[in-house]
N, C-alpha and C positions, 0 to 999 in steps of 0.2 A: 434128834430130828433137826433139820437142815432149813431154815427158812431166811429170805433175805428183806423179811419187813420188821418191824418194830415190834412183830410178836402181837401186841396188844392190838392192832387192827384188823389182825387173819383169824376170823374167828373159827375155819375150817381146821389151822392149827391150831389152836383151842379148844376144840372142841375131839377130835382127834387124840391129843395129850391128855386131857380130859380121860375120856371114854378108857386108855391104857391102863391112866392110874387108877382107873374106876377096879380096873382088871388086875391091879396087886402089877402092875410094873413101875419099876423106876424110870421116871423120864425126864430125860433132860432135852428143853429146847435151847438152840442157839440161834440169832437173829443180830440185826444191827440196833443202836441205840438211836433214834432220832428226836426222843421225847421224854419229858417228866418224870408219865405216869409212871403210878406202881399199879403191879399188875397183883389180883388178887387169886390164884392158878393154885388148883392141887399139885400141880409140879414143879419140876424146879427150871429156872429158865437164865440165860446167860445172854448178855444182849453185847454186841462189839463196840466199841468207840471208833467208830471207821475214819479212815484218814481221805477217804474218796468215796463220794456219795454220786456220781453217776459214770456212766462210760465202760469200757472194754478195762478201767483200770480199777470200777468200785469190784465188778463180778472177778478179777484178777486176787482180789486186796480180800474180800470175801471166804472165796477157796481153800485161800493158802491159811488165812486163818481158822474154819473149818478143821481143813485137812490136817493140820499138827497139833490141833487141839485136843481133836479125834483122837491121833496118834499116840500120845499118852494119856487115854485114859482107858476104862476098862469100859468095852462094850459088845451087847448080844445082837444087835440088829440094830439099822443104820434106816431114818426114814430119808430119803430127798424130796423137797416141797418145788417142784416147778425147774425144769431145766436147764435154770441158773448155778441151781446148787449140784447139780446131777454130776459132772467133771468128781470133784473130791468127793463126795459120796462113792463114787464108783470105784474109785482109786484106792479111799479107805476099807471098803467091802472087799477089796480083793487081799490087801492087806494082810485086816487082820479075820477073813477069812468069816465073815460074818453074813446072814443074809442082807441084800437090801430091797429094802421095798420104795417103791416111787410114786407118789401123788401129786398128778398133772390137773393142776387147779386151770387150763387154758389149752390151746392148741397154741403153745409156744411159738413154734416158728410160723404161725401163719397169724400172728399178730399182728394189729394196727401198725405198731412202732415198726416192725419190719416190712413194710407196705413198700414200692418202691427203692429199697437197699438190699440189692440181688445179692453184692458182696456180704454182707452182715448176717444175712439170712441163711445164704450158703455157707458162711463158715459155723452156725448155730445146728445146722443139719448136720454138718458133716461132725461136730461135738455129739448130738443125739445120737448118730448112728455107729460111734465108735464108743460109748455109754450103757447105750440099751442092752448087749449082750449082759453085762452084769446085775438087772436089775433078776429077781427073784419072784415077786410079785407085785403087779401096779392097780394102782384103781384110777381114776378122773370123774369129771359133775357132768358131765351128759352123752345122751347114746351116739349121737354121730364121733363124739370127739374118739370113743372109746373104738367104735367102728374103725374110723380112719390111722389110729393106732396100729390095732389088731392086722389089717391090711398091713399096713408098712413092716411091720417086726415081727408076727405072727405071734404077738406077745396077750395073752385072754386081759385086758382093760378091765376091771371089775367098774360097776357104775354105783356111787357114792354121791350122791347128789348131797349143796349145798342148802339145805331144808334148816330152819332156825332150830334149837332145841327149847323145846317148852320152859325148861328150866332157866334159862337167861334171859327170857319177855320178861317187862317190867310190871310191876308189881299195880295193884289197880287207885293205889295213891301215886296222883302226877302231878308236879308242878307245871302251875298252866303259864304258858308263854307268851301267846298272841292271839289271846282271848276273843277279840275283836276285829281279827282281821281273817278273810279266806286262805289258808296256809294252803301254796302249794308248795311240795316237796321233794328235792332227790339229796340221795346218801348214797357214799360215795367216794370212790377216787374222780380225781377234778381232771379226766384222758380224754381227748380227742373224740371227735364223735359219736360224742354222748349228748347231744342236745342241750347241750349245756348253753350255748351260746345265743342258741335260737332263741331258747327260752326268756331268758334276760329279754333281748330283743322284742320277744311277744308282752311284754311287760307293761310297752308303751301303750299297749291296744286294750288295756284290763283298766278299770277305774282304781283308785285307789285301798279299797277295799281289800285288795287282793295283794298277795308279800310273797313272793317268791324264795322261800329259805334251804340254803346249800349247807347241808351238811356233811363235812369231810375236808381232802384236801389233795393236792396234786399241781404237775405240773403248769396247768390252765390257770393257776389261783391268779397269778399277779393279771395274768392276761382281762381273767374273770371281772375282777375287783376295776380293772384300768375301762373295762368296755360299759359297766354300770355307773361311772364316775362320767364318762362319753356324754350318756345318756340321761345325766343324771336322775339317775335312779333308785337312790341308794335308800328312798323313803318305800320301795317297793322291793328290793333285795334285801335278804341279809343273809352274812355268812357267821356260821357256825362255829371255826376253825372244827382242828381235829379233837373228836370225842370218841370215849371208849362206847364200848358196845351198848352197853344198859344203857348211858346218858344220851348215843342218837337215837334208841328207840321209844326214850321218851318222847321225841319231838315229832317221829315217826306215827306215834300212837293219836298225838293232837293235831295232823294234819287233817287236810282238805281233800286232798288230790295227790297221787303221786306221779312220777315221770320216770320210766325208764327207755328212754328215745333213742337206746343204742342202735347206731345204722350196721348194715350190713356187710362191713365195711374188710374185707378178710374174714377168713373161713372162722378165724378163733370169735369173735362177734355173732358169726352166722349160727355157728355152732352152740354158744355160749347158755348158760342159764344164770342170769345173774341173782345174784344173791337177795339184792332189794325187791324182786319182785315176789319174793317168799315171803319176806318181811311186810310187805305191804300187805299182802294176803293174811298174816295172825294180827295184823292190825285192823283186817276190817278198812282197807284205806284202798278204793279204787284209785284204778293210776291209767296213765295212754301209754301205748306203744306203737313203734313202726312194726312190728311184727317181726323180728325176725326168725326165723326156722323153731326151733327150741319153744320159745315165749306164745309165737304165732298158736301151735298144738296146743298147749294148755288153756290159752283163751278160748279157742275154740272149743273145747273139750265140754270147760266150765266157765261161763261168764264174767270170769273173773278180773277183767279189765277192757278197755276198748283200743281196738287198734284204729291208728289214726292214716289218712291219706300219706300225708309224707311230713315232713321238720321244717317246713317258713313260719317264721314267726307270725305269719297271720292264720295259719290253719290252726297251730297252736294254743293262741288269742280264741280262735273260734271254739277250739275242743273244749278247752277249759269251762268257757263261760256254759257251752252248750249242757257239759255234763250237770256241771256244778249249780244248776236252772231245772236240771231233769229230775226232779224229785223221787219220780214214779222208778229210773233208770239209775239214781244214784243209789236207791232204800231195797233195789232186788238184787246189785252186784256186794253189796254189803252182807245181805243177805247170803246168798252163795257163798262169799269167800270164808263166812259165819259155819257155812253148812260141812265144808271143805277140807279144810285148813288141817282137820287131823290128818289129810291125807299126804299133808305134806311137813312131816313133826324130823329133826335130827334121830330122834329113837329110834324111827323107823329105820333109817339108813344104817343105825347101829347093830343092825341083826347080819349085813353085807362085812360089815367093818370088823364084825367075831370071827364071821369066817376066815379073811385074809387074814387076819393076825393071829388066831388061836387054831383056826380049823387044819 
C-alpha cells in the first residue's frame, strides 16, 4: 500500500491495513517519515527518510522510491492511497502483472491547492487519465466523488466512507485538560479554508472563558500561531501539535463545540465528507458548519449539528455563544448524535471493503 503521509495520521490507511491483516493478509504499508511516533499496527509498515518534502520534486522523490522498492519484492496486489501515489502504482501493477486497486480519499484534481493553477492541474489530469486504465478496482468516501469518477473513466467507484471504527474511540478513562474552560475544537490538517482563521479571529468576541484548541498540523501552523500572537490571543488559543489518533480524541471527547467550517471552495471540499464530523458525532460533541453538499444531507437528515450563515468571525462569535447558552438545543443534538452514531461505525463500511478485496 502506497500512501504519502506519515502513516500514523491517515487513519483510513489504518484502518484499511487493518481490516487485511484482520483477513490473514500480509501487508505492508510504505509512507514518508515526518515524525517520532511509533506506530502500534497489526502490520508491517516502512516509512521513507525523504530528501524533499513538498513540490513536483517531494511526489517525483516519492514514486521512484515506491516504484524500486515495489520492484524487488514479492507482491500480490498493489493498493494506491490518492493520486499522488497512482503514477508507480500503475507502472508497478503492470510490471509485475499484479491487480491494483485505488483509494481516492479526495477528488484530487479538483482540490483547493489546485484552485487557480490550470497548468498544475492539467498536468495532474492528464497523469490520472493515462493511470486509470490500470486500476482494477477503486473505492472513494462520498457519492458525488464516486459519481464524478464513474462519469469520467466509466470506472464502478465503490463508496467506503471514512466512519471512525469503534474499536480506536478512547476508552471511558480521560485525562481531563481544560476542566474550566468552554473547549471549542477542530482536528485536523491546519489547509486553507477551513475556518481556521476566522475562528481565531471570532476569539476576540468570546470572554475568556472560552479556548479555542487546534488540534493537528499543516501548512497554516506558522501562519496560525503568528495571527494569535497578532492578536494576542494565546490565553484563548492553544495548539495541540501533531497527535496520533487515540490522543486527539481524547481531547475530542472533552470538547465543547466542534468546527468543521470547510468552504465550498472546489468540487473536492463540496464534495468532501470529512472525517471530524464522524468523530464529533461518537463523541456526542455538536459542532457548526457552512454546509457544504455532503455534511449539509446528513445534518439535515439528523440533527446532528448546526449550519451556520457563513465564516466572519463575528457570526461565528455569535454561533458559538448562541449554541453553547442553548441548553434545551445543546442536550437534543447530543441527544441524537447518542441515537445515531451506530449508523455511522468503520464495521459498517467493512462489509463494502470484503467485497472489493475478497469478493
Amino acid at each position: 500500500m502506497a500512501v504519502t503521509s506519515d502513516i500514523f495520521t491517515d487513519m483510513r490507511v489504518i484502518k484499511v491495513a487493518s481490516f487485511l491483516s484482520k483477513n490473514n493478509c500480509k501487508v505492508q504499508v510504505l509512507g514518508r517519515n515526518t515524525s517520532d511516533f511509533e506506530l502500534k499496527v497489526p502490520f508491517e509498515t516502512k516509512r521513507f527518510n525523504m530528501w524533499f518534502h513538498r513540490s513536483f520534486l517531494f511526489y517525483i522523490e516519492y514514486n521512484l522510491r515506491f516504484f524500486f522498492y515495489g520492484l524487488f519484492h514479492k507482491v500480490d496486489v498493489i493498493v494506491s492511497n490518492d493520486l499522488d501515489t497512482l503514477v508507480s502504482c500503475s507502472l508497478l501493477s503492470k510490471i509485475k502483472r499484479v491487480p491494483l486497486i485505488y483509494d481516492s480519499h479526495e477528488y484530487f484534481t479538483e482540490s483547493v491547492g489546485l484552485q487557480d493553477r490550470n497548468r498544475v492541474r492539467a498536468f495532474w489530469l492528464w497523469l490520472e487519465r493515462i493511470c486509470m486504465p490500470a486500476v482494477s478496482k477503486a473505492y472513494t468516501v462520498s457519492q458525488p466523488i464516486s459519481d464524478a469518477y464513474k462519469t469520467k473513466y466509466d470506472i464502478d467507484f465503490k463508496l467506503i466512507r471514512n466512519y471512525p471504527s469503534v474499536e480506536n474511540l478512547p476508552s471511558s478513562e480521560l485525562n481531563m485538560f481544560f476542566p474550566e474552560r468552554k473547549v471549542i475544537l477542530y482536528q485536523g490538517v491546519f489547509n486553507p479554508n477551513r475556518g481556521l482563521e476566522e475562528t481565531i479571529q471570532a476569539m476576540q468576541f468570546l470572554d475568556d472563558t472560552y479556548l479555542f484548541v487546534l488540534v493537528g498540523y499543516g501548512e497554516l501552523e506558522g501562519k496560525l500561531k503568528s495571527l494569535t500572537n497578532q492578536l494576542n490571543l494565546q490565553h484563548k488559543v492553544h495548539f495541540t501539535g501533531k497527535l496520533p489518533y487515540e490522543k486527539m480524541m481524547q481531547y475530542t471527547y472533552q470538547a465543547d463545540l466542534g468546527i468543521a467550517l470547510e468552504a465550498p471552495v472546489g468540487k473536492s471540499f463540496e464534495y468532501s465528507l470529512p472525517n471530524k464530523v464522524f468523530d464529533y458525532i461518537h463523541a456526542s460533541l455538536p459542532f457548526i458548519s457552512l454546509g457544504t453538499l455532503e455534511v449539509k444531507k446528513i445534518i439535515e437528515k439528523d440533527e446532528i449539528g448546526v449550519i451556520i450563515p457563513n465564516n466572519q468571525p463575528e457570526t461565528i462569535a455569535h454561533e458559538i455563544e448562541k449554541i453553547l447558552n442553548d441548553t434545551e438545543l445543546y442536550q437534543r443534538i447530543q441527544h441524537i448524535q447518542q441515537r445515531v452514531r451506530q449508523n455511522y461505525t468503520w464495521e459498517n463500511e467493512e462489509k463494502v471493503l470484503n467485497e472489493i478485496y475478497f469478493g
